[in-house]
C-alpha positions as CSV (number, residue, x, y, z in Angstrom):
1,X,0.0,0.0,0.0
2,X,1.2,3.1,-0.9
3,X,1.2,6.2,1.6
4,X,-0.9,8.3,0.1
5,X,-3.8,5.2,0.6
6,X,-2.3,4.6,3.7
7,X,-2.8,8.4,4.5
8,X,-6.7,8.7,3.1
9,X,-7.5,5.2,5.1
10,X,-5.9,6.7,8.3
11,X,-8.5,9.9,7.9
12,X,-11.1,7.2,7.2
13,X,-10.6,5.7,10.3
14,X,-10.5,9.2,12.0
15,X,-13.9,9.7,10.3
16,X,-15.4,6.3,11.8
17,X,-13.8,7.4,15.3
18,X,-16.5,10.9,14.6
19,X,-19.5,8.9,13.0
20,X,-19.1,6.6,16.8
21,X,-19.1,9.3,19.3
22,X,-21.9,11.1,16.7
23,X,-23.9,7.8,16.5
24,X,-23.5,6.9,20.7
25,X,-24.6,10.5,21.2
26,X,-27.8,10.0,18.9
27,X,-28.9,6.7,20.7
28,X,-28.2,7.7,24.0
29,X,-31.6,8.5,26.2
30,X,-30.5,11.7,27.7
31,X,-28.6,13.3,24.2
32,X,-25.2,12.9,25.9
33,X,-23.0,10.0,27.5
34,X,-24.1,6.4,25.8
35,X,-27.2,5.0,25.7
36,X,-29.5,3.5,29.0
37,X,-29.8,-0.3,27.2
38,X,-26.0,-0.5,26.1
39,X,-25.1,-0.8,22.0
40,X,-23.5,-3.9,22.8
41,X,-27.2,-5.3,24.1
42,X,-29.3,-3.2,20.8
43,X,-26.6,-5.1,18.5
44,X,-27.0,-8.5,20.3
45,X,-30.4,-8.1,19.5
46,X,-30.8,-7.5,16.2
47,X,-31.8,-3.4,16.7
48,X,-28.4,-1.9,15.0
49,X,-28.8,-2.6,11.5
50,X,-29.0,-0.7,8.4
51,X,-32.7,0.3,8.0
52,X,-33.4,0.5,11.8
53,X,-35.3,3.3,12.7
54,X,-32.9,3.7,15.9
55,X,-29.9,4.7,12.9
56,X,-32.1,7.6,11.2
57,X,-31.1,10.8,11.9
58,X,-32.8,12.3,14.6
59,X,-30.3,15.3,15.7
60,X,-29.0,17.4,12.7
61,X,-26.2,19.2,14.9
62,X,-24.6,15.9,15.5
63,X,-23.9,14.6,12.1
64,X,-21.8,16.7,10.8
65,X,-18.6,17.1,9.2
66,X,-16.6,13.8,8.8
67,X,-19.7,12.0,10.9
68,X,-21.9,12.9,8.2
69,X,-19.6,12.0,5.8
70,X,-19.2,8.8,6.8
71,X,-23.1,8.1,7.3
72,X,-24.3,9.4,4.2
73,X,-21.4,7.2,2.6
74,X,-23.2,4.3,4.4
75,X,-26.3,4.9,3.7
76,X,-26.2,6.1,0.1
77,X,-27.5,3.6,-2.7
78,X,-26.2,1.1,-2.9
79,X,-26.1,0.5,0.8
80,X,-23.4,-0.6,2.5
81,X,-23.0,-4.3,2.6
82,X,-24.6,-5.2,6.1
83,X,-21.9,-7.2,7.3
84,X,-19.7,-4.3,6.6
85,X,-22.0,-1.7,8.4
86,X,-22.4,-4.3,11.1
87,X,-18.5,-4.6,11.6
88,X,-18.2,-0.8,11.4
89,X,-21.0,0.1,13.8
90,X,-19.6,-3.1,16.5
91,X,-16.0,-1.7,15.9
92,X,-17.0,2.6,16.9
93,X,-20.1,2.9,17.9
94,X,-20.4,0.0,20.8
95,X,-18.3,1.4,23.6
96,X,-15.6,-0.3,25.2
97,X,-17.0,-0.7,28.4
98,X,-19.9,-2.5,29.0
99,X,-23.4,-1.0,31.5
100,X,-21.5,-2.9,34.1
101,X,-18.2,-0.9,33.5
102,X,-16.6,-4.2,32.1
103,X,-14.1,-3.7,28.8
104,X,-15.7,-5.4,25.9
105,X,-12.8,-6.8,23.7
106,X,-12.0,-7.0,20.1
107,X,-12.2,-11.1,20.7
108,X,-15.8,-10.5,22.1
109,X,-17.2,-8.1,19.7
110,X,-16.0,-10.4,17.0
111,X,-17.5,-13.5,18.3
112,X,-20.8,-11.3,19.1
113,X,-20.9,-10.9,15.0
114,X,-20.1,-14.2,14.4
115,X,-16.5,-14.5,13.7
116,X,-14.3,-17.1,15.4
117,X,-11.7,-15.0,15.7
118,X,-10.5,-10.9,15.9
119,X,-8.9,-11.9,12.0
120,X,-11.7,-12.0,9.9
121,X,-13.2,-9.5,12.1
122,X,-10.6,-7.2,11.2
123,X,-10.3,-8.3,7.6
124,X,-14.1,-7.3,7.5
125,X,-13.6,-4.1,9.4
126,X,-10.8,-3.5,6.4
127,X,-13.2,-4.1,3.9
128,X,-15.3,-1.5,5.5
129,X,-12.7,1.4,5.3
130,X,-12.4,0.4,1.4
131,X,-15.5,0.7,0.9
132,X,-16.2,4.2,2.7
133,X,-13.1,5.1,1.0
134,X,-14.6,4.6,-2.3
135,X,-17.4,6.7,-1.3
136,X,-15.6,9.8,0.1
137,X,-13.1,12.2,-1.3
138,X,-10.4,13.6,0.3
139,X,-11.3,17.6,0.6
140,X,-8.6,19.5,2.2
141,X,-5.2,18.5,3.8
142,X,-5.1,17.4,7.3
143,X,-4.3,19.8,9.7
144,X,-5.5,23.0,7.4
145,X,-8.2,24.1,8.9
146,X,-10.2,22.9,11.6
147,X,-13.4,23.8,11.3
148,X,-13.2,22.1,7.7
149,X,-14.4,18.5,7.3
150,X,-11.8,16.3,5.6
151,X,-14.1,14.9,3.4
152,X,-16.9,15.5,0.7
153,X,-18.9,12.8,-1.0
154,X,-17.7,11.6,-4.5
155,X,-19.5,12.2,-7.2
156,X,-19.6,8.4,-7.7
């Protein structure tokens, strides 16, 4: 991999690390801190997925910048494969800790989606960043100006 890739994939996963804290923020009861019923519980269940009306939109101030980016990339037609979104959403939007303060690991989340190990877990979660990658354009340099989002969709 070259470093420019390497360089747009590391803002990628900067960008995921914004749609989390964006998404925890929009499922959470009180509109701060993470949710009363824990993500890690909603996913276990079957309430995190693509379509869910828990994902829409609900707080326009929140998505924004590279969030937004990264959820409109998701949600754009064609969607994003679900296992993809499902790694994605596991991987920054269920918090490390669980309602009893516990750490959720890599090892759990994966086995949680399925995987019998972190490896295809993080092969998936790879895929993922492709994918979003192939969706979002780099706008402007890091570290030019703050109050600039690092991304804009393609015109794909």
């Amino acid at each position: 991999m070259n470093s420019a890739t390497a360089a747009m994939l590391d803002g990628i996963k900067e960008a995921c690390f914004c749609w989390g804290r964006a998404m925890r923020w929009i499922l959470s009861s009180a509109g701060e801190g993470y949710p009363s019923i824990a993500s890690f519980e909603r996913a276990n269940c079957g309430d995190m997925d693509v379509k869910s009306r828990l994902l829409q939109q609900r707080f326009g101030e929140v998505m924004t910048k590279d969030a937004l980016a990264v959820s409109l990339a998701i949600r754009r037609e064609p969607m994003m494969p679900e296992e993809l979104h499902r790694v994605l959403f596991m991987h920054f939007v269920v918090p490390r800790l669980d309602a009893q303060r516990q750490e959720i690991t890599v090892a759990m989340k994966a086995k949680q989606l399925g995987y019998p190990r972190p490896k295809p877990y993080y092969m998936a979660l790879d895929n993922g960043y492709h994918f979003l990658l192939g969706r979002i354009e780099i706008d402007a340099p890091r570290g030019t100006n703050s109050e600039h989002s690092m991304f804009t969709m393609g015109a794909h």
